[in-house]
C-alpha positions in Angstrom: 12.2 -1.4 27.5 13.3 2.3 26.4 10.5 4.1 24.8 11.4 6.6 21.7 9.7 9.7 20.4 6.5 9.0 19.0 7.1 9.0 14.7 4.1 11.1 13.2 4.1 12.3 9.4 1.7 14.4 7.2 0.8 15.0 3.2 1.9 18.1 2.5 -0.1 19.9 -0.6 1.8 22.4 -2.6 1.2 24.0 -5.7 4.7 23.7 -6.2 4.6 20.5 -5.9 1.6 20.5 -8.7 3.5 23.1 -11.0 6.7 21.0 -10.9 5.1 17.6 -12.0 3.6 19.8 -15.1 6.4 20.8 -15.9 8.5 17.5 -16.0 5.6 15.8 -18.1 5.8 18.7 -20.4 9.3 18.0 -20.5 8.6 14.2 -21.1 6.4 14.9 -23.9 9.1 17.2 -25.8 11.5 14.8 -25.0 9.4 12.0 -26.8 8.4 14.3 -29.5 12.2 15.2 -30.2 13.0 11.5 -30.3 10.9 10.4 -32.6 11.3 13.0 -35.1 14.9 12.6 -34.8 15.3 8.6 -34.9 15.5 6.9 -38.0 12.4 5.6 -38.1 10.3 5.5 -41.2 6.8 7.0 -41.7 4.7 4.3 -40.1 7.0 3.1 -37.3 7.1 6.9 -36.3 3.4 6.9 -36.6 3.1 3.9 -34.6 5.3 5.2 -31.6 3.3 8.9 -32.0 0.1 7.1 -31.2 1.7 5.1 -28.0 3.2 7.9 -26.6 0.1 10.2 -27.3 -2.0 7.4 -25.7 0.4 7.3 -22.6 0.6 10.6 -21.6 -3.4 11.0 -22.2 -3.2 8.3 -19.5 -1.0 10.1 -17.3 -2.4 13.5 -17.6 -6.1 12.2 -16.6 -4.3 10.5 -13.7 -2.3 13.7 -12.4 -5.5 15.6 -12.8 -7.4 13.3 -10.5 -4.7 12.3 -7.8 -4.6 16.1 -7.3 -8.1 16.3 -6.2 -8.1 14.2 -3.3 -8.5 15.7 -0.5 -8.4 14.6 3.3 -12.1 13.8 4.6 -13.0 16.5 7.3 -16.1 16.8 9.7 -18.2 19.0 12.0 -17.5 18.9 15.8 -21.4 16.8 15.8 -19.6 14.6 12.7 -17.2 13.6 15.4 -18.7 13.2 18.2 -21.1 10.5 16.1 -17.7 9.1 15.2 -16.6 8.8 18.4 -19.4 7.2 19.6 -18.7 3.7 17.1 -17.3 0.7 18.6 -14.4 0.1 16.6 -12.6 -3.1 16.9 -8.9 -3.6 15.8 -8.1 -7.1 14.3 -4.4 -7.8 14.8 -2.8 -11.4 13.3 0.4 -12.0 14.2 2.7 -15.5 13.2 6.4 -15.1 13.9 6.4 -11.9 14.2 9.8 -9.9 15.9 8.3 -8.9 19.1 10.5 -5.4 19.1 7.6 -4.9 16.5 5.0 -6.0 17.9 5.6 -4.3 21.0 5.9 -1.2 18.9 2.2 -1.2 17.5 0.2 -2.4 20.4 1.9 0.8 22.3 0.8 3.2 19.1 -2.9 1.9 19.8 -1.9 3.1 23.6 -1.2 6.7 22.1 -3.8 7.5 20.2 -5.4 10.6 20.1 -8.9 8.6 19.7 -8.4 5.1 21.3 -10.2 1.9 19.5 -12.6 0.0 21.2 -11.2 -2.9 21.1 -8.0 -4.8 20.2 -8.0 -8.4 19.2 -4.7 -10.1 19.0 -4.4 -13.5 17.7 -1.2 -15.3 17.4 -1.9 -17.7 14.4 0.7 -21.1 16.0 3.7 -18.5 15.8 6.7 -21.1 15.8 9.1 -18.7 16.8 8.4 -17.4 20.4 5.2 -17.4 22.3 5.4 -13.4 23.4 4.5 -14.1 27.0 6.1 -10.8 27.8 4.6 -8.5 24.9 1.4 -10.4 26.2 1.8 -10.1 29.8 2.6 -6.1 28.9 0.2 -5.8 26.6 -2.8 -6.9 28.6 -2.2 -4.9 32.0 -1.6 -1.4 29.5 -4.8 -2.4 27.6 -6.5 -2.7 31.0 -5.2 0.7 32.3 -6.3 2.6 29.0 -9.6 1.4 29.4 -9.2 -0.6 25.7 -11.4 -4.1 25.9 -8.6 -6.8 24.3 -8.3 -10.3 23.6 -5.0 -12.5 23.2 -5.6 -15.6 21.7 -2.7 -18.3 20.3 -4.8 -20.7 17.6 -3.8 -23.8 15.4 -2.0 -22.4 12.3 -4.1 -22.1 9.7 -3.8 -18.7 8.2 -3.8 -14.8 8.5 -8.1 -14.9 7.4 -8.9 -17.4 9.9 -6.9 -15.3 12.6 -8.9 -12.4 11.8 -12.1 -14.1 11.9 -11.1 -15.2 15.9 -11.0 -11.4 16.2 -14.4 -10.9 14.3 -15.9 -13.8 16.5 -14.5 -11.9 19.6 -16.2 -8.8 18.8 -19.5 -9.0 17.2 -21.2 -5.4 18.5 -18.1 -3.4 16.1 -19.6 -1.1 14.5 -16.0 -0.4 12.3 -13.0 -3.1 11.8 -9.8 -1.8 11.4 -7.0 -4.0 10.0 -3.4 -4.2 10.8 -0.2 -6.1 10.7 1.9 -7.6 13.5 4.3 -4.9 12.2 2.0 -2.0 12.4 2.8 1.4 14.2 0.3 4.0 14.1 0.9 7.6 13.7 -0.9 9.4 17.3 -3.8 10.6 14.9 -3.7 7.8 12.7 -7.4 5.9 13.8 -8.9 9.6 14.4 -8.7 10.2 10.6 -9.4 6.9 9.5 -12.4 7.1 10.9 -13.3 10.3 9.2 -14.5 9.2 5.6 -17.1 7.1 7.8 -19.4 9.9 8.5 -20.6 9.6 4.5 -23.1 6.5 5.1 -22.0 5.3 1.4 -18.2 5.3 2.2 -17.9 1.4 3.0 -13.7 1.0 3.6 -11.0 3.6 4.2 -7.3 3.4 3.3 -4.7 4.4 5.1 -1.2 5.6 3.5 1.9 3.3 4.6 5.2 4.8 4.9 8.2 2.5 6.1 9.9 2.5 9.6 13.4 1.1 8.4 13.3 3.1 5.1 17.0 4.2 6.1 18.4 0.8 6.7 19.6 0.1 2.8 19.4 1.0 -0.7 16.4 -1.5 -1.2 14.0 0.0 1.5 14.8 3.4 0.5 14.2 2.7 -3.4 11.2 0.2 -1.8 9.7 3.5 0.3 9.9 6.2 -2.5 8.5 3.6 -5.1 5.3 2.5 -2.7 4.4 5.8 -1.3 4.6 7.3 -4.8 2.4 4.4 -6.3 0.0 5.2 -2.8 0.0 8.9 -3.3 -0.6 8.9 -7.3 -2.3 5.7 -8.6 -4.8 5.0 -5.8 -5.1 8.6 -4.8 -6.7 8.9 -8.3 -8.8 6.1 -7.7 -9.6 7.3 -4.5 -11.1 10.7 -5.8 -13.5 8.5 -8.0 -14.3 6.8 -4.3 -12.9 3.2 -6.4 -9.5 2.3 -4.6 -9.1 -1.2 -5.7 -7.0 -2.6 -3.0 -6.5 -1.3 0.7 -2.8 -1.9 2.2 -2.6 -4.5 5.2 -0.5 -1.9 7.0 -4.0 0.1 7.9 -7.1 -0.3 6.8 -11.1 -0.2 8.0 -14.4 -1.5 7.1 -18.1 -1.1 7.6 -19.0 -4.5 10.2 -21.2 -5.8 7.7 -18.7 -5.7 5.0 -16.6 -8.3 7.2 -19.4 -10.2 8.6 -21.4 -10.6 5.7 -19.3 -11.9 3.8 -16.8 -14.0 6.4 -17.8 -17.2 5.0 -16.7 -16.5 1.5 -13.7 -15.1 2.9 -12.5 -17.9 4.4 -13.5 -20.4 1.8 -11.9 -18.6 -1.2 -10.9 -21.4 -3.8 -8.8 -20.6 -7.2 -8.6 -23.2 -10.0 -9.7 -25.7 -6.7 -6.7 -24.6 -4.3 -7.8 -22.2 -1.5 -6.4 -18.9 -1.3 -4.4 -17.9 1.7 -3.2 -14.3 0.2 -5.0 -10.8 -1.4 -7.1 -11.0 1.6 -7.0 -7.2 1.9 -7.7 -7.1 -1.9 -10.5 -9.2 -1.8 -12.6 -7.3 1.4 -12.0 -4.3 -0.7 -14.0 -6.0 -3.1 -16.8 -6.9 -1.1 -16.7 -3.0 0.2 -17.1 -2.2 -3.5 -19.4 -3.9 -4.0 -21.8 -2.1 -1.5 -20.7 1.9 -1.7 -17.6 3.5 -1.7 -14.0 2.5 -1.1 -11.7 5.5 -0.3 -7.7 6.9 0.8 -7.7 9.0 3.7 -3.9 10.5 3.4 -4.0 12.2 6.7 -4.0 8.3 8.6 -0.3 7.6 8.6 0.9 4.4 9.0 4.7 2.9 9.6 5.8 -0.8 8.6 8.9 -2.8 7.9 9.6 -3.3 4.5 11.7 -5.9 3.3 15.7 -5.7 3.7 16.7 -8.3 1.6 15.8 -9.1 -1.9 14.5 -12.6 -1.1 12.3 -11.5 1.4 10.9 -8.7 -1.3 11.4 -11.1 -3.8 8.5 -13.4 -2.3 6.4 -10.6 -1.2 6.0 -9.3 -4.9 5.5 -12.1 -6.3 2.6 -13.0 -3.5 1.2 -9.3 -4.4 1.2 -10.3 -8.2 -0.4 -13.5 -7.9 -2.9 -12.1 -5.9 -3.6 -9.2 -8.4 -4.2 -11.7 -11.1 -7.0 -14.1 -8.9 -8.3 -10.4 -7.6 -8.6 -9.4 -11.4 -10.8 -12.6 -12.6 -13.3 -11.6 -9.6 -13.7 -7.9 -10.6 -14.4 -8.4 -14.0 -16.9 -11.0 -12.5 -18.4 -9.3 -10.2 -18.1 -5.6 -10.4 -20.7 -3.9 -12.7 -20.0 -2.7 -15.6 -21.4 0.7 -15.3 -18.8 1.5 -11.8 -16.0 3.4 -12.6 -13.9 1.0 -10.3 -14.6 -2.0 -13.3 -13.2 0.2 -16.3 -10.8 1.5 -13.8 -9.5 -2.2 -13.4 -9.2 -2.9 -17.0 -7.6 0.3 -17.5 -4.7 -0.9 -15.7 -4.2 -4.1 -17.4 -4.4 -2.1 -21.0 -1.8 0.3 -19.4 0.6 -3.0 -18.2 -0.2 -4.7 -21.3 0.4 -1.2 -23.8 3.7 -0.9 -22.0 5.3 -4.5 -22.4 4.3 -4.6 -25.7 6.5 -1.1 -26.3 8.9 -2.6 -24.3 9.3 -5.6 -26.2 9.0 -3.6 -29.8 11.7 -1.2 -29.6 14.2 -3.4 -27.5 13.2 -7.0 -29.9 11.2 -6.3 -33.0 13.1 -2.8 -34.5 16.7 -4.0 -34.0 16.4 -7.4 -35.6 13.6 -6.5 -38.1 14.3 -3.2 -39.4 17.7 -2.5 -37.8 16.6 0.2 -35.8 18.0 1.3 -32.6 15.6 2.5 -29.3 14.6 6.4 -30.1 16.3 8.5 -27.6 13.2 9.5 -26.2 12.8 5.7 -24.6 16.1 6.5 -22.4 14.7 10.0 -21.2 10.6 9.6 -21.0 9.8 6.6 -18.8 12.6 8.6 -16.4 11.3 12.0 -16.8 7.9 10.5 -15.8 8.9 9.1 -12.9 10.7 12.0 -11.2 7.5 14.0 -11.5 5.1 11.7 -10.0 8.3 10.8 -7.3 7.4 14.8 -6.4 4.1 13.3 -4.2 7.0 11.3 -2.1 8.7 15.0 -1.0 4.9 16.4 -0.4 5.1 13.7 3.6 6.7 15.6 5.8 8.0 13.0 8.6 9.1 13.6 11.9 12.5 11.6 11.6 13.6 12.9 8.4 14.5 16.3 6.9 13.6 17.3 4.0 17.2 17.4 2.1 17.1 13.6 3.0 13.9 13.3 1.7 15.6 14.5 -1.7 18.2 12.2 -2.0 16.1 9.6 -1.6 13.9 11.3 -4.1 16.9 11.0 -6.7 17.1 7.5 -6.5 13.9 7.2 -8.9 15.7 6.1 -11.9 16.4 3.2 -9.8 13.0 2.2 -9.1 11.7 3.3 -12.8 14.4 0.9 -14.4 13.8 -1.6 -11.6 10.0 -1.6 -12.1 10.4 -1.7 -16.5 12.8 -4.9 -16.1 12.8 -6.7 -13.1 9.4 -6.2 -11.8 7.9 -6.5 -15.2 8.8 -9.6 -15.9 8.1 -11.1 -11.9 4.1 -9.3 -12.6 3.8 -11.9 -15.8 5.7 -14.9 -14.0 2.9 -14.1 -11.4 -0.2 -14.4 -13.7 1.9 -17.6 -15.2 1.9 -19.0 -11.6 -1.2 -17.7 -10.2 -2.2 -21.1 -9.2 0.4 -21.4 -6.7 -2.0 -20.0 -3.5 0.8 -20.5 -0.5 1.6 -17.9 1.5 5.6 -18.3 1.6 7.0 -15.7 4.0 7.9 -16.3 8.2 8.2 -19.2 7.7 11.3 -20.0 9.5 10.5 -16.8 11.9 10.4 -13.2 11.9 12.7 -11.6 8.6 13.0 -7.9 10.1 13.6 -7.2 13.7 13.9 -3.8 15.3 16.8 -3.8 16.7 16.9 -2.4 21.1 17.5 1.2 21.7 21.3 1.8 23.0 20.2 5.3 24.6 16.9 6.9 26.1 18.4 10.4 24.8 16.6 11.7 22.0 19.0 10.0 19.4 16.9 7.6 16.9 18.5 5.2 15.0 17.2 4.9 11.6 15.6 1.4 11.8 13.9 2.9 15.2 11.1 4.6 15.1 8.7 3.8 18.1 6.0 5.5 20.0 6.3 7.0 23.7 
């Protein structure tokens, strides 16, 4: 198999960057301010609008003044060396995974500038191929690296259970890291996820996800700029207030006890009597909450396939939304009230809620009730908005890309902002409605990206190739 330049990436933090996004919500507000005193709006439906916007950009300005004080974790030379001295076990799942892929992430473990422990691959009844060669690869390199690994193929029964095989397979981790079948590590990527570890109350880590095959269409590009934003604004905030709410499945670590403890819940999760197969990564993040700290560590990069077809997206939204709504009922059960992450939670549903509600006012209620048209400020805010926090997406710096393709892709915002008021809007309540429904719904027929074979061992990458040496 030809091997390709190993694909590394980095948050860049620029005042620029900081200046630029204060300047485009200045320019949101004015734009608002204009509208509304320009529609034809009477008195109180002016008022009315005045108060949501003033309320929204409150919002947004708390939010850009905390997502701008994260900062990467860093430690002492002794810090490390107590970090390198953890057992850290990597729990890998895999069910009809492409093995391109997979072959692609067990080699990133390979290339690590700090190697794990251990590596744990279960293939959960995989229907689609039985890797005997990734395998057969896999466990002579694991050898030679000096990385303890199991490979074990198990009854179907779900991405939790496969990870508990790992857990059983491994019980002196002192750290379990998380991945996907589809995972490929940045060469630094496990170094600084580690990092946060050395504050005793720090109980998961996050890594930041950025897409392999971002180049492949308009829908992973728009997919890309739109999740690395949300990563690099929404739960960087969180993460400054040590409350990120939900780690990505891409990369992610825990405390041992955090898994072990609470593996028999974890497995037996129920919902209106139907167990839950999804929001597994949501609901470990909640035990980790539960004891200390949950935090982002943007300097542990890690690539993944997005979707490249809108059915495939299609059911992975609506699996994320489902799974935010069960997540939700256990928060407000069980975090306490007196945690930042619990108002931080219902925060977000007031902000979801606040916004369909305008939504559904100026496009519905005005028109047929008064016979008033959307304020001008409706088609220019929400975009305005989105183009300054889009600015965290040109602050990565990747290895593959240049920066003036960074930017184009940067312009494409209005697509996800209009994408994200419409058709996402509406698939986030169609998930609450259907919450009940608990299946996971994707491979199910086999693998639905594959990477495809290099062509060339030259230094020429094709853009849905991006694989470590």
């Amino acid at each position: 198999m030809t091997s390709h330049p190993a694909l590394t990436a980095r948050v860049h933090r620029s005042g620029t960057v900081l200046a630029a996004a204060i300047t485009l919500v200045a320019a949101a507000l004015w734009a608002a301010h204009h509208g509304i005193t320009a529609a034809t709006y009477g008195d109180e439906t002016g008022s009315r609008l005045a108060a949501v916007w003033a309320i929204t950009f409150l919002l947004l300005l708390s939010q850009t003044l905390m997502y701008h004080c994260e900062r990467p974790r860093r430690i002492s030379a002794r810090g490390r060396r107590q970090l390198d001295a953890l057992n850290v076990a990597v729990l890998l799942p895999v069910y009809n995974e492409d093995p391109g892929y997979l072959r692609l992430g067990l080699q990133s473990f390979l290339d690590q500038t700090r190697r794990p422990t251990s590596v744990h691959v279960v293939d959960d009844g995989s229907t689609s191929t039985d890797y005997a060669q990734v395998r057969a690869w896999w466990l002579r390199a694991a050898r030679e690296a000096g990385i303890r690994t199991t490979w074990q193929r198990t009854p179907n029964a779900g991405k939790r259970h496969a990870q508990a095989t790992g857990v059983y397979a491994s019980p002196d981790a002192d750290i379990y890291v998380t991945v996907d079948s589809d995972s490929c590590l940045a060469p630094n990527a496990l170094a600084e996820l580690l990092v946060p570890f050395a504050r005793a109350r720090v109980q998961s880590v996050a890594g930041i996800v950025l897409a392999t095959n971002h180049r492949t269409n308009l829908l992973t590009r728009v997919t890309d700029l739109w999740f690395t934003t949300g990563q690099l604004t929404d739960r960087s905030a969180l993460s400054a207030m040590g409350a990120v709410l939900v780690n990505s499945g891409p990369l992610a670590a825990y405390r041992a006890p955090v898994v072990r403890d609470n593996l028999e819940s974890y497995l037996g999760e129920t919902f209106l009597g139907r167990p839950v197969a999804f929001s597994d990564d949501s609901l470990l993040t909640l035990y980790a909450l539960l004891r200390g700290r949950t935090v982002q560590q943007p300097s542990a990069i890690v690539f993944t396939a997005l979707p490249e077809k809108a059915s495939h997206f299609a059911r992975m939204y609506m699996r994320w939304m489902r799974g935010s709504t069960i997540r939700s009922v256990w928060r407000m059960r069980y975090l306490p009230v007196t945690g930042y992450a619990y108002w931080a939670h219902l925060l977000r549903w007031f902000q979801v809620a606040l916004s369909t509600a305008v939504l559904g006012w100026l496009l519905v209620v005005e028109p047929v009730r008064y016979g008033n048209l959307p304020p001008a400020s409706f088609l220019v805010v929400p975009f305005l908005i989105g183009q300054a926090q889009a600015l965290r997406y040109l602050g990565v710096i990747r290895s593959d890309e240049r920066m003036r393709q960074r930017a184009v892709t940067w312009l494409l915002m209005p697509l996800a902002v209009a994408g994200s008021w419409t058709l996402l809007r509406a698939m986030r309540w169609w998930g609450v409605a259907t919450c009940a429904r608990t299946g996971w719904g994707t491979r199910q027929n086999g693998a639905e990206v594959a990477l495809a074979p290099a062509a060339d061992p030259r230094p020429v990458q094709p853009q849905a190739q991006l694989a470590s040496r």
